[in-house]
TORKOLLUM-304506 format. One record per atom (N, C-alpha, C, O): x, y, z; residue in one letter. Coordinates in steps of 0.05 Angstrom, whole numbers, padded with zeros to 5 digits, always signed. Layout:
N
XYZa;...
//
This chain:
88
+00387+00562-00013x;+00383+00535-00003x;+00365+00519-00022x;+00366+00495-00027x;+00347+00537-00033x;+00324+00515-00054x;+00342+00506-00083x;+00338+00486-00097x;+00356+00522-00085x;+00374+00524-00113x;+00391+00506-00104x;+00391+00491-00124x;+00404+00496-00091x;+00427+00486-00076x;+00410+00446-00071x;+00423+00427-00077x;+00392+00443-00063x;+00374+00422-00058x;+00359+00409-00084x;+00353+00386-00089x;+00355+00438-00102x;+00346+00426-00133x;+00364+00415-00140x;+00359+00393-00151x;+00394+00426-00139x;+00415+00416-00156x;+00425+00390-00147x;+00436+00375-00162x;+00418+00384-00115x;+00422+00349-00110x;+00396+00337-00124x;+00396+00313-00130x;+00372+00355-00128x;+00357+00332-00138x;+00353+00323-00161x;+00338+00305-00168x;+00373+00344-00179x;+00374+00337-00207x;+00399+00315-00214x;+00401+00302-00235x;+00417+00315-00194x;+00434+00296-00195x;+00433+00272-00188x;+00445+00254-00199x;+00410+00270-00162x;+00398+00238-00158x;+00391+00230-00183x;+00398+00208-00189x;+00375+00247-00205x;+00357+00239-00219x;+00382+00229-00237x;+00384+00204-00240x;+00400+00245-00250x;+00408+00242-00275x;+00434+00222-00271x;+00446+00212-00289x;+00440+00218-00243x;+00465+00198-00242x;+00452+00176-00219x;+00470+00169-00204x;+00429+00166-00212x;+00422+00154-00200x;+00433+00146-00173x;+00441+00124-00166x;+00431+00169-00159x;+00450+00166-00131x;+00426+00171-00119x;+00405+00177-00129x;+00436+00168-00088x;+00421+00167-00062x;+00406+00189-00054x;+00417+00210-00059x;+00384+00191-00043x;+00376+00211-00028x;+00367+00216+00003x;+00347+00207+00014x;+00389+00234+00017x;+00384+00227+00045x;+00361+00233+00063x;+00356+00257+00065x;+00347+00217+00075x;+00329+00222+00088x;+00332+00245+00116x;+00353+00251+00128x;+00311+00252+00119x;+00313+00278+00129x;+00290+00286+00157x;+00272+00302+00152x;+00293+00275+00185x;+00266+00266+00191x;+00266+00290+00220x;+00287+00300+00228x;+00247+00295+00229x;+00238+00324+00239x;+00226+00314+00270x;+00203+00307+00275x;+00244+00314+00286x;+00233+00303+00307x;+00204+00316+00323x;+00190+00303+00338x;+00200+00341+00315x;+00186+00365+00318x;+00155+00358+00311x;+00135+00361+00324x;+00160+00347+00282x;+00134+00335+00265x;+00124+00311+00265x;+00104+00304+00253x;+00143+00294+00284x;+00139+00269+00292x;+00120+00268+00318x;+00102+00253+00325x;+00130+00283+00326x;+00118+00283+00362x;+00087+00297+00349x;+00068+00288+00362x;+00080+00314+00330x;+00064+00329+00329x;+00041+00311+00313x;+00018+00319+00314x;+00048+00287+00297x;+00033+00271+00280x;+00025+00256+00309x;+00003+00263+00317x;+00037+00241+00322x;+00031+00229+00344x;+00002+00236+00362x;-00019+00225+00368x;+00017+00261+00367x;-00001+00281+00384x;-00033+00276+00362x;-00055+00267+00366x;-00026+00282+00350x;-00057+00286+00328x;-00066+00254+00333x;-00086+00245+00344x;-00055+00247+00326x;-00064+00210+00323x;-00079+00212+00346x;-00103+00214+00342x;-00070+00211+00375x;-00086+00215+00401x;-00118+00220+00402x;-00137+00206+00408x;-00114+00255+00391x;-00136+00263+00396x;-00154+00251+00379x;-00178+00249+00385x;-00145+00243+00360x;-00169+00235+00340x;-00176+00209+00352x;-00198+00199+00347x;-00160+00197+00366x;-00171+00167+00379x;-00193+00179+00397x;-00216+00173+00392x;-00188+00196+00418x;-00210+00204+00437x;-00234+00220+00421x;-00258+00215+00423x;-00227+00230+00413x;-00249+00240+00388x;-00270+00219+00385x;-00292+00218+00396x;-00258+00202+00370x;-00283+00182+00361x;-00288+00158+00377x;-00301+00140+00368x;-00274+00158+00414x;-00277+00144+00429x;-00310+00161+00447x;-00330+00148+00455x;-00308+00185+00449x;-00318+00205+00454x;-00355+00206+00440x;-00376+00207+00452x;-00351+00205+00413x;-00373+00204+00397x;-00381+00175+00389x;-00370+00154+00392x;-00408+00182+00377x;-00428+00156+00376x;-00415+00144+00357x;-00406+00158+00339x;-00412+00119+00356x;-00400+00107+00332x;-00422+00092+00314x;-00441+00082+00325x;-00418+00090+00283x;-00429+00085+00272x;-00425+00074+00251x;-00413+00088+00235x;-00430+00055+00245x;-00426+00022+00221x;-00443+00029+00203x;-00466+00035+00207x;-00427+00028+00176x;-00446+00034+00153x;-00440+00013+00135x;-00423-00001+00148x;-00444+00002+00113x;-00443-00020+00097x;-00424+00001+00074x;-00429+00023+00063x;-00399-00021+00073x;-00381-00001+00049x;-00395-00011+00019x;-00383-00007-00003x;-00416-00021+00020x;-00426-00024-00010x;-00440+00002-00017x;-00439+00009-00041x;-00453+00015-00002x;-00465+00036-00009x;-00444+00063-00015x;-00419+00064-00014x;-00466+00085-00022x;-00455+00109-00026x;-00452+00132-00009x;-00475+00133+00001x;-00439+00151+00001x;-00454+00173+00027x;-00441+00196+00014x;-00424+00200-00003x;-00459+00213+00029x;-00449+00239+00024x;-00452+00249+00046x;-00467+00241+00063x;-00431+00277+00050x;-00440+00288+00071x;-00448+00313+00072x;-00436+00327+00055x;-00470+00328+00090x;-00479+00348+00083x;-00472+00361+00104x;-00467+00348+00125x;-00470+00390+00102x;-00464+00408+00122x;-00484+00435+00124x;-00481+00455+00110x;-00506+00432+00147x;-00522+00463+00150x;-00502+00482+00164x;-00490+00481+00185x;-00502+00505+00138x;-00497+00528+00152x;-00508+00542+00173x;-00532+00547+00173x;-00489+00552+00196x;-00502+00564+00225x;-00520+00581+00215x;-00541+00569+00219x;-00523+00598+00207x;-00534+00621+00194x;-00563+00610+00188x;-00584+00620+00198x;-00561+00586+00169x;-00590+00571+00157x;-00600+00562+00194x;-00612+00578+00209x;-00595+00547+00199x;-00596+00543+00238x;-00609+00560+00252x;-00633+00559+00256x;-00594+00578+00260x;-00607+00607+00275x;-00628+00616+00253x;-00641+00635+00262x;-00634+00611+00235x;-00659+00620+00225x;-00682+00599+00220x;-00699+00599+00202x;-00677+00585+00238x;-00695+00558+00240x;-00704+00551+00218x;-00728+00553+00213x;-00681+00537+00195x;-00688+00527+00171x;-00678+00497+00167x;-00677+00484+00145x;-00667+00485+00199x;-00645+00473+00192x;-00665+00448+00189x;-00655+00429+00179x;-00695+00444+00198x;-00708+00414+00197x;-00720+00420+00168x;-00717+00399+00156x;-00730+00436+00153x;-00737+00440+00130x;-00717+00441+00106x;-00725+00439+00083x;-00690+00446+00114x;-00682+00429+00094x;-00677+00400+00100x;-00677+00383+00081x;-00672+00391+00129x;-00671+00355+00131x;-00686+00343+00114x;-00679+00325+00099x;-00717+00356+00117x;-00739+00345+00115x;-00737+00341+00081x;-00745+00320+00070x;-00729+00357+00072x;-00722+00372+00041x;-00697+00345+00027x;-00698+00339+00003x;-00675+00331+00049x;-00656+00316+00037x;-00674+00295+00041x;-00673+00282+00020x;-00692+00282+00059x;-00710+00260+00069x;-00716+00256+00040x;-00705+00239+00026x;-00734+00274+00030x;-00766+00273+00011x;-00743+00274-00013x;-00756+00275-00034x;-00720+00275-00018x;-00696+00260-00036x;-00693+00239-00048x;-00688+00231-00070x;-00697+00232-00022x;-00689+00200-00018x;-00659+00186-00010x;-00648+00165-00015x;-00652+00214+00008x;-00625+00207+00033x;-00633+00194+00049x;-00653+00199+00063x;-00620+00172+00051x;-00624+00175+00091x;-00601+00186+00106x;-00577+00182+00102x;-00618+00204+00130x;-00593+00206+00147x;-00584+00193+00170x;-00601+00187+00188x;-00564+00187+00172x;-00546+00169+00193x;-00545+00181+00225x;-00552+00174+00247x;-00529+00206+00210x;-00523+00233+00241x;-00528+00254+00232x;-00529+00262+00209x;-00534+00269+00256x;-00536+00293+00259x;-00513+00306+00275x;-00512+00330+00279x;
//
């Protein structure tokens, strides 16, 4: 089948013909579905306005650093940087 699909797509290429679209009702419903949750997602959480002139980064404490109660000494550690942080 891949051999068979290359060979239409070397012929779109080399004789400038059509290529048929091919659409997945399966993956449609499932992009949808995602779209959703991500709306309630961030309907759900605090929202937050940042100025697109600036720069961000984002940082991530490992659970591990956490359960070993390290996680305000490194905050404290991106602070004295000269981050600011937005969220936690």
């Amino acid at each position: 089948m891949i051999v068979e699909e290359l060979a239409k797509e070397k012929s779109v290429l080399e004789q400038s013909g059509e290529r048929k679209v091919v659409k997945d009702d399966g993956l449609v419903n499932d992009e949808k579905k995602d779209e959703e949750e991500i709306t309630q997602k961030a309907e759900n959480e605090e929202s937050i306005i940042v100025p697109a002139s600036k720069y961000y980064t984002v940082a991530i404490i490992k659970p591990d650093a956490v359960a070993h109660g390290k996680a305000n000494e490194i905050i404290m550690k991106i602070q004295d940087a000269g981050f600011e942080i937005l969220a936690h």
